[in-house]
N, CA, C and O of each residue as an XYZ file, in Angstrom:
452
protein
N      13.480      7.907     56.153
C      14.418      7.976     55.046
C      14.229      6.798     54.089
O      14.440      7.088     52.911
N      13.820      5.323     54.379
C      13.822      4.229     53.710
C      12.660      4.567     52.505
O      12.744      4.391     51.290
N      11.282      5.250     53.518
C      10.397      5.085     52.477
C      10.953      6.038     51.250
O      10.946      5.484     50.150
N      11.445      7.427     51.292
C      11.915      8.276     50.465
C      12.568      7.676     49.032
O      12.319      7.948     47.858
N      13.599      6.656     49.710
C      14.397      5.910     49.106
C      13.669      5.231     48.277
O      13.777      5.472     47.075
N      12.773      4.236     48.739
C      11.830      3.528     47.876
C      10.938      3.962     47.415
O      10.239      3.074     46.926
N      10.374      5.344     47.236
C       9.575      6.095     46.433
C      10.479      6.511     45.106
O      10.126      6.295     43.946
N      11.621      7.101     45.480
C      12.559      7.417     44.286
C      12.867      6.449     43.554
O      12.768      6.487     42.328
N      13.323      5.354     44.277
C      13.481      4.237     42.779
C      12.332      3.566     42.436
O      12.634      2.881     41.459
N      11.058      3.377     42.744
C       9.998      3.222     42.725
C       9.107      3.805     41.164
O       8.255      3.264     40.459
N       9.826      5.184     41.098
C       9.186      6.282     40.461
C      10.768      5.953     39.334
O      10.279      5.621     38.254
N      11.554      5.939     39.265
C      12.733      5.679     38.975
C      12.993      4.222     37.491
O      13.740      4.147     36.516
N      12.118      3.483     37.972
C      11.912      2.051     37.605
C      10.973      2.716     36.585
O      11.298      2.834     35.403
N       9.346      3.314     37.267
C       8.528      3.249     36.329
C       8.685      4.092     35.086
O       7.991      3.859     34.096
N       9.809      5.318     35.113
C       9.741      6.199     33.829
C      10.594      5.407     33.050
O      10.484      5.550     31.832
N      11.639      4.389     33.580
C      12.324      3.636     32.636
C      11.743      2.298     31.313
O      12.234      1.855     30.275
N      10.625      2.082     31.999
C       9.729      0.908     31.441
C       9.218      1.935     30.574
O       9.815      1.981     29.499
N       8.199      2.855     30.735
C       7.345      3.784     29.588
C       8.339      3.912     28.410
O       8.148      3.587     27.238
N       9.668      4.567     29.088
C      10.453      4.923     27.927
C      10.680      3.832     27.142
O      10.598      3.901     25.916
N      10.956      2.838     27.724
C      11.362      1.556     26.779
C      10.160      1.465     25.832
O      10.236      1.829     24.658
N       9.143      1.008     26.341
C       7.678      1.120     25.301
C       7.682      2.176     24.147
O       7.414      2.037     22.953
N       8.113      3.399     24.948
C       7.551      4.425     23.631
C       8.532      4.187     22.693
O       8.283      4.317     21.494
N      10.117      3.701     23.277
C      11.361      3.633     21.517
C      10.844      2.055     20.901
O      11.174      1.629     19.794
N      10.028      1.371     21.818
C       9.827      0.104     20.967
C       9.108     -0.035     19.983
O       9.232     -0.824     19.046
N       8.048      1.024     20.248
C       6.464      1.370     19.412
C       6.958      2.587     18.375
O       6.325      3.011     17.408
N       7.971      2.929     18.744
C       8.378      3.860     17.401
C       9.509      3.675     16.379
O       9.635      4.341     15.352
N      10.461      2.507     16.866
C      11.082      2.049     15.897
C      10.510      0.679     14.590
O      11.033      0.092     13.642
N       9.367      0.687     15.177
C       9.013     -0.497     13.936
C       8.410      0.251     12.806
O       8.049      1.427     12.780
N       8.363     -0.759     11.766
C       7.644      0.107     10.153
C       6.478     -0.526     10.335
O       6.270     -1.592     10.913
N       5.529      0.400      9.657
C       4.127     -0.006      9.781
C       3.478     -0.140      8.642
O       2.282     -0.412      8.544
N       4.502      0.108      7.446
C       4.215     -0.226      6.084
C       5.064     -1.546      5.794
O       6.251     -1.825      5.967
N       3.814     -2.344      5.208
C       4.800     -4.031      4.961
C       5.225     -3.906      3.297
O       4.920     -3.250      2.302
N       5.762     -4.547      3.542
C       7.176     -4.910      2.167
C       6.349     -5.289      0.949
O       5.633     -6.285      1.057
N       6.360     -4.587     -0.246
C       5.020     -5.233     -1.210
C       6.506     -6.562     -1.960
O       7.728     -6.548     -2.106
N       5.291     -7.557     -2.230
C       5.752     -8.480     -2.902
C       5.272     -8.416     -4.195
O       4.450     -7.558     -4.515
N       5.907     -9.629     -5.346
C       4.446     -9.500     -6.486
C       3.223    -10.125     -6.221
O       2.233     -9.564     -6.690
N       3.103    -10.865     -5.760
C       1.887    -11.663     -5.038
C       1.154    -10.804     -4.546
O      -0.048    -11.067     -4.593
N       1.499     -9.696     -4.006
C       0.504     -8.471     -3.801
C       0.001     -7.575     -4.761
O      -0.772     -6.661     -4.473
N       0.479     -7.844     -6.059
C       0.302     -7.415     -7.003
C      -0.781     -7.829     -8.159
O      -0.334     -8.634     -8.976
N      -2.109     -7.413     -8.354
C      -2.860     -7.923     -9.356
C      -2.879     -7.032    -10.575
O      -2.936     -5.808    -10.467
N      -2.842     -7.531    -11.503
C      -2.950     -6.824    -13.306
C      -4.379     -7.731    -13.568
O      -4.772     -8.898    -13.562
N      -4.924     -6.173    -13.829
C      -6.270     -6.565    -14.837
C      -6.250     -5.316    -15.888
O      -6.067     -4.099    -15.858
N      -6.650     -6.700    -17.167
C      -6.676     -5.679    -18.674
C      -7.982     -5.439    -18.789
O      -8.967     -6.171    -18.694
N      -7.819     -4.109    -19.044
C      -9.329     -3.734    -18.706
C      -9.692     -4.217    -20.257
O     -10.453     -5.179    -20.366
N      -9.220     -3.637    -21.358
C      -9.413     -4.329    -22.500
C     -10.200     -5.535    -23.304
O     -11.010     -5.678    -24.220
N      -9.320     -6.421    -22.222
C      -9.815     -8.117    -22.370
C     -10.990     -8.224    -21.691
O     -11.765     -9.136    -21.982
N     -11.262     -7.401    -20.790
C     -12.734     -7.907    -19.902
C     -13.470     -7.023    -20.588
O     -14.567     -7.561    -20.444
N     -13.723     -5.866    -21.359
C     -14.888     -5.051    -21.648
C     -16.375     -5.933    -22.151
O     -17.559     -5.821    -21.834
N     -15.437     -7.059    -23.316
C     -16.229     -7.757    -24.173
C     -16.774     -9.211    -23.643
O     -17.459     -9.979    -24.318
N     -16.285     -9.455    -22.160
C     -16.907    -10.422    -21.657
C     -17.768    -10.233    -20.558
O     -17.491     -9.293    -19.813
N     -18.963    -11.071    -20.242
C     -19.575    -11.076    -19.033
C     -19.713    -11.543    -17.887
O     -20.710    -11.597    -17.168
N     -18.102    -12.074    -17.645
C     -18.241    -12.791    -16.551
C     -17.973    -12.161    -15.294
O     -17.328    -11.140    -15.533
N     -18.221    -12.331    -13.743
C     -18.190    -11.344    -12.764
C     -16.786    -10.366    -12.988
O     -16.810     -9.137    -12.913
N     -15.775    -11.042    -13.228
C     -14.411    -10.116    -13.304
C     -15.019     -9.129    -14.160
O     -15.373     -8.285    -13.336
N     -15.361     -8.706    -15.282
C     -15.719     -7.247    -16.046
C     -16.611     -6.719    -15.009
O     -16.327     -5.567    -14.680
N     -17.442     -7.153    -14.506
C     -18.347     -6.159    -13.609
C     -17.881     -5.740    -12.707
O     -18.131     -4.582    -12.372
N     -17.075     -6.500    -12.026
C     -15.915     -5.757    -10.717
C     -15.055     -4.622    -11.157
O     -14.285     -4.115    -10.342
N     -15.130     -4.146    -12.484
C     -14.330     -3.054    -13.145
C     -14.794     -1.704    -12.881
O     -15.718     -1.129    -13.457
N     -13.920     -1.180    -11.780
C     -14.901      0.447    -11.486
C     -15.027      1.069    -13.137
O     -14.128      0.897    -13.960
N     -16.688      2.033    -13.522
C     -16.036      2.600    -14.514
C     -15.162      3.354    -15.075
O     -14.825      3.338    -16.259
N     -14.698      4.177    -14.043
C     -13.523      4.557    -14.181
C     -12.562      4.176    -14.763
O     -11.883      4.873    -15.516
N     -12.383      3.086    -14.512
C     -11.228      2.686    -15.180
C     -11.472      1.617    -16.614
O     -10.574      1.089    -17.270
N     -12.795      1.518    -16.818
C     -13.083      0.674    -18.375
C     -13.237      1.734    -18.895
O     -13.277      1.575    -20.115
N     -13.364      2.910    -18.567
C     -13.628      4.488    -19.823
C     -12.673      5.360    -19.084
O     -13.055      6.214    -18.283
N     -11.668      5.175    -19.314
C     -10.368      5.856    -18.559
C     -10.618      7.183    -19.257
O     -11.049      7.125    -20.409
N     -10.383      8.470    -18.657
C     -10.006      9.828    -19.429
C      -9.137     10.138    -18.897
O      -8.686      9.794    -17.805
N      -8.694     11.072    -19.882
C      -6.779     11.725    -19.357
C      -6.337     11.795    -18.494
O      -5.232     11.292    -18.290
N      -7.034     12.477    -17.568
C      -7.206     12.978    -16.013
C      -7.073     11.840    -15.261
O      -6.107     11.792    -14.499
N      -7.925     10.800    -15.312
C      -7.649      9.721    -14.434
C      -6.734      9.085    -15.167
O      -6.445      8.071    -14.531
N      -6.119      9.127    -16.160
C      -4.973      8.102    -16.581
C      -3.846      9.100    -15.819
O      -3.138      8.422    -15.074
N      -3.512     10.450    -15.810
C      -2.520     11.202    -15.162
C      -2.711     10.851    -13.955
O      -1.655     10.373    -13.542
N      -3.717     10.829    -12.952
C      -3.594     10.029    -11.614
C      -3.004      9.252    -11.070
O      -2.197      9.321    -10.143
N      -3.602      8.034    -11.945
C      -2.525      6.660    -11.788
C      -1.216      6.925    -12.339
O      -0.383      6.224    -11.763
N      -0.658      7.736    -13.318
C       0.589      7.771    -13.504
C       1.503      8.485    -12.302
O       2.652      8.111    -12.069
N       0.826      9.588    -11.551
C       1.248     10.190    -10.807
C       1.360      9.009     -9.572
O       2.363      8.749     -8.908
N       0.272      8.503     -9.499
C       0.106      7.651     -7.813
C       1.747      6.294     -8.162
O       2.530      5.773     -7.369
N       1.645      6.216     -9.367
C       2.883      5.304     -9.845
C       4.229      5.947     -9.431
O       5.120      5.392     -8.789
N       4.225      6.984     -9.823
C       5.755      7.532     -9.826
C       5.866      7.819     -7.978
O       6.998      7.966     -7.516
N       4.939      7.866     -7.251
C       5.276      7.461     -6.047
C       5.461      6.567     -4.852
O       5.462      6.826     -3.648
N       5.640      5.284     -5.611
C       5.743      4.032     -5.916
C       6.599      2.916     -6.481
O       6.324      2.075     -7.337
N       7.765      3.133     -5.750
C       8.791      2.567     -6.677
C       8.886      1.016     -6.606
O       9.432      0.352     -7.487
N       8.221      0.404     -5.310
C       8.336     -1.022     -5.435
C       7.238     -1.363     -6.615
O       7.483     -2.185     -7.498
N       6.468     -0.912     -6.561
C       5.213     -0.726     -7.292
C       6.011     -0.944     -9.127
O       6.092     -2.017     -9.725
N       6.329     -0.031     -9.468
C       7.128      0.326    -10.632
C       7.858     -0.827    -11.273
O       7.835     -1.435    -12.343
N       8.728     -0.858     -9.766
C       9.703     -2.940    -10.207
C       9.130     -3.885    -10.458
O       9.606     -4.689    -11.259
N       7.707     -4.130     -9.750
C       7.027     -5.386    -10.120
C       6.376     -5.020    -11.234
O       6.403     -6.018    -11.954
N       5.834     -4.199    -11.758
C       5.308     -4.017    -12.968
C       6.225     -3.998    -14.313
O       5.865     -4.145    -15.481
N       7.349     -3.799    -13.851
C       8.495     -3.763    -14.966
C       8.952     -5.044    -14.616
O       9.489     -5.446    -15.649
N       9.045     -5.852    -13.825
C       9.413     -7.209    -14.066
C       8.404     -8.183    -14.614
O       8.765     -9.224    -15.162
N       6.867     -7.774    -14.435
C       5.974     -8.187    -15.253
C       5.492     -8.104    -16.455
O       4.501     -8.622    -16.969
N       6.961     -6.808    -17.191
C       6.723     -6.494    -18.801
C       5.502     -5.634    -19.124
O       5.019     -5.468    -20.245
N       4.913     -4.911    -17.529
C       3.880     -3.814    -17.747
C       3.962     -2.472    -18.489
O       4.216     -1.551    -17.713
N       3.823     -2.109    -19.739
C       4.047     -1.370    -20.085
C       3.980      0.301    -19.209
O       2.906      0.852    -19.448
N       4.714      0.960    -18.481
C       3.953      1.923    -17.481
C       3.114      2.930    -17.963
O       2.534      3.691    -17.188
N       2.984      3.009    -19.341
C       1.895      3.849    -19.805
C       0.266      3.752    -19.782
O      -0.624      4.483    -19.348
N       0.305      2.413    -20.506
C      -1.052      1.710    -20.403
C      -1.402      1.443    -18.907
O      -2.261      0.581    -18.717
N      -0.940      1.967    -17.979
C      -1.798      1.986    -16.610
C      -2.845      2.835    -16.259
O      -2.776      4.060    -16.163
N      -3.753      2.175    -16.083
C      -5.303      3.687    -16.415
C      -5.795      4.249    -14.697
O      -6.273      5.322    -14.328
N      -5.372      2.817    -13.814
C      -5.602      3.394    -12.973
C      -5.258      2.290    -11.835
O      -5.163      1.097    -12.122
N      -5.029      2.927    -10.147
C      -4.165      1.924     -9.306
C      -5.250      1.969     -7.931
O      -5.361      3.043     -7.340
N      -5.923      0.940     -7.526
C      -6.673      0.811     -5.992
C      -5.864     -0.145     -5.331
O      -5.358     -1.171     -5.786
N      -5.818      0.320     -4.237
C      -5.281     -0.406     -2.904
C      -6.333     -1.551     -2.373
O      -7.532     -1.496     -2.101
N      -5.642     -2.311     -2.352
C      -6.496     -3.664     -1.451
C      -7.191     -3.800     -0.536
O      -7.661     -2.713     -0.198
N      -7.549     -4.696      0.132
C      -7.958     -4.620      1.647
C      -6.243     -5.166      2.423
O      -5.843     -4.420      3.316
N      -5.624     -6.004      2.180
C      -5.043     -6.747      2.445
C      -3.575     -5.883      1.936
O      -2.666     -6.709      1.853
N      -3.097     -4.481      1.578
C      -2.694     -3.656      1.239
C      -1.547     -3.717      0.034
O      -0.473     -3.131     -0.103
N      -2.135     -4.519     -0.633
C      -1.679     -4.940     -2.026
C      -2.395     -4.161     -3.313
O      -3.613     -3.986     -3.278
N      -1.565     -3.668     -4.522
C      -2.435     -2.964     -5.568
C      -2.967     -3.990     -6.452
O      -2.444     -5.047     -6.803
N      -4.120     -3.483     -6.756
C      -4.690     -3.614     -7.912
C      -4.483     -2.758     -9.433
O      -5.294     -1.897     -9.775
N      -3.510     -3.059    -10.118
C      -3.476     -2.298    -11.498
C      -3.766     -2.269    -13.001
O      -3.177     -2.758    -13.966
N      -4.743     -1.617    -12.886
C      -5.897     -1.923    -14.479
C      -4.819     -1.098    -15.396
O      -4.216     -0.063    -15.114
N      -4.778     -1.780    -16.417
C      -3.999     -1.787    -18.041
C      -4.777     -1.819    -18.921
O      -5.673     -2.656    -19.031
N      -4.491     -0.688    -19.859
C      -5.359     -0.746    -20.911
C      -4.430     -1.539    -22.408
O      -5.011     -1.698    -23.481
C-alpha cells in the first residue's frame, strides 16, 4: 500500500510542476515595448545627392519609391500605433513615409521622403 501511495503523489507532484511551467511560458509578452531610441528616420531626399556610406545603405526601393510601395508602408503604419506616436512626436509628417524595415535589434527603420 505505501509504495501505491508514493507513486500517486509522486506522479501527483510531477503534473503540478509542468503545469506551473506551461502558465509561466505563456503568460509573458514576447513583443518588447518600442521606445524612440528604437526608432531611426532617414530622409531619403537629403541622402540621394550625397556619397557617403548612409545613401548607399538606401534599399532602392525606397530612394525611387512608387505608389505601391509608398501604400505598403502606409498600410504596415496604420498597424502600428506605437510606431505612429513616435513619429508624430517627432513632427513626421505620416505621408511622406515611403517605406518601414525592421531592425535586427527589433526597432524600425523609417525612410521619409
Amino acid at each position: 500500500m505505501k509504495p501505491i501511495i508514493t507513486l500517486v503523489l509522486a506522479a501527483a507532484l510531477s503534473t503540478t510542476t509542468i503545469g506551473g511551467f506551461t502558465y509561466a511560458q505563456t503568460t509573458g509578452s514576447t513583443t518588447p515595448m518600442m521606445t524612440e531610441d528604437m526608432v531611426t528616420i532617414i530622409n531619403v531626399t537629403q541622402q540621394q545627392g550625397s556619397e557617403d556610406d548612409t545613401s548607399k545603405q538606401i534599399p532602392p526601393e525606397f530612394q525611387n519609391a512608387t505608389p505601391e510601395s509608398m501604400s505598403k508602408a502606409q498600410a504596415e503604419l496604420q498597424q502600428d500605433a506605437a510606431l505612429i506616436a513616435i513619429l508624430q512626436k517627432k513632427n513626421v509628417q505620416l505621408t511622406n513615409v515611403v517605406g518601414v524595415q525592421t531592425a535586427a535589434n527589433g526597432g524600425k527603420i523609417v525612410y521619409v521622403k
